[in-house]
C-alpha positions in Angstrom: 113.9 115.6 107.4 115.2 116.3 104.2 114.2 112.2 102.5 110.9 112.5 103.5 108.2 112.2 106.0 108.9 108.6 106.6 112.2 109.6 107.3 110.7 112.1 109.9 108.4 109.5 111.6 111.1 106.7 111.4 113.7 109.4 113.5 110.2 110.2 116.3 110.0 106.5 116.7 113.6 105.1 116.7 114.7 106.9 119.9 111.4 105.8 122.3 112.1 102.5 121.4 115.5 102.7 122.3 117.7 102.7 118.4 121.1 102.9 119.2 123.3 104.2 116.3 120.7 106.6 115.3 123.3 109.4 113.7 125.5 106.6 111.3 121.7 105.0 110.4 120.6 108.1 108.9 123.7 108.8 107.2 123.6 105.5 106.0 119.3 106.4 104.5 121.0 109.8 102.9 123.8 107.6 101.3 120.8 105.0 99.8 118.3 107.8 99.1 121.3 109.3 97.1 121.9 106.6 94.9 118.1 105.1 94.9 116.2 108.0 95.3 114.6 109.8 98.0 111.0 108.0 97.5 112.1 104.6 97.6 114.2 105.4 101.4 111.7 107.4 102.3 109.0 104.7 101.9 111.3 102.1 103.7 112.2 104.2 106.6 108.0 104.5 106.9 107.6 100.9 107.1 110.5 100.5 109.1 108.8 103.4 111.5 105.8 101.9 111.5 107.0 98.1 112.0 109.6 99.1 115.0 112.4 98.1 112.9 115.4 99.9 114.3 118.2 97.4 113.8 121.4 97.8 111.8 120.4 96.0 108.7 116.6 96.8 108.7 116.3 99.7 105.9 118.5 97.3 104.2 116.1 94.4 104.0 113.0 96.9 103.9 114.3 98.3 100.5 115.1 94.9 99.2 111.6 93.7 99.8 110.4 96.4 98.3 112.6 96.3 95.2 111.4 92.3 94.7 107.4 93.0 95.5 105.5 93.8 92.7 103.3 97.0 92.4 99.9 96.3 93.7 98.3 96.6 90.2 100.6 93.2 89.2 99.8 91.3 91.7 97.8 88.3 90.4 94.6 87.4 92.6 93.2 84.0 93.1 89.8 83.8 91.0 88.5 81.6 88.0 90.8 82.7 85.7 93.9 82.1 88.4 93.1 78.9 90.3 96.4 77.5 92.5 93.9 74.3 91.4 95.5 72.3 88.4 92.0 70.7 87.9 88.8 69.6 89.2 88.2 66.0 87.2 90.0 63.5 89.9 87.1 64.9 92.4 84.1 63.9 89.5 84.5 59.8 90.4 83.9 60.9 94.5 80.8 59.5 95.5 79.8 57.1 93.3 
C-alpha cells in the first residue's frame, strides 16, 4: 500500500467486515493523501482500521477530527494550576 501501513491494515480489515466500495474508497485516500499528505491519511485510515469504520464518509470525519485535536503535548490537563473549579470560597461558610 503505497500511503502507508494504516492504509495496508485499513484494506485487511475493510473486506472481513464486509466494506462495500472498497476500490472508489481508496481512490478517494490517494486523492486526500495527495493533497494532505500521505501521513495524515495514513494515520486516519489506521484509526479507521482499527475502529471498523468502513462507511462512505468515515476517512472524511477521521481526518477532520484529527485536523481539530490538538497534539498530545497541548493538551491542557486538569491539576492545581488548571482547575474546571472557578473557586473554592462559597464551600468555606458549610458547616458552620
Amino acid at each position: 500500500m503505497g500511503i502507508g501501513p494504516g492504509g495496508g491494515r485499513w484494506l485487511k480489515e475493510a473486506g472481513p467486515a464486509g466494506a462495500v466500495r472498497i476500490r472508489a474508497k481508496m481512490a478517494r485516500a490517494v486523492e486526500l493523501a495527495t493533497v494532505l499528505g500521505n501521513h495524515k491519511v495514513d494515520q486516519a485510515l489506521g484509526l479507521a482500521a482499527t475502529a471498523g469504520r468502513f462507511a462512505d464518509e468515515d476517512l472524511l470525519s477521521i481526518l477532520g477530527h484529527i485536523a481539530d485535536s490538538k497534539p498530545a503535548g497541548e493538551v491542557v490537563r486538569a491539576d492545581e494550576a488548571h482547575s474546571v473549579q472557578n473557586e473554592t470560597i462559597g464551600w468555606q461558610a458549610l458547616g458552620q
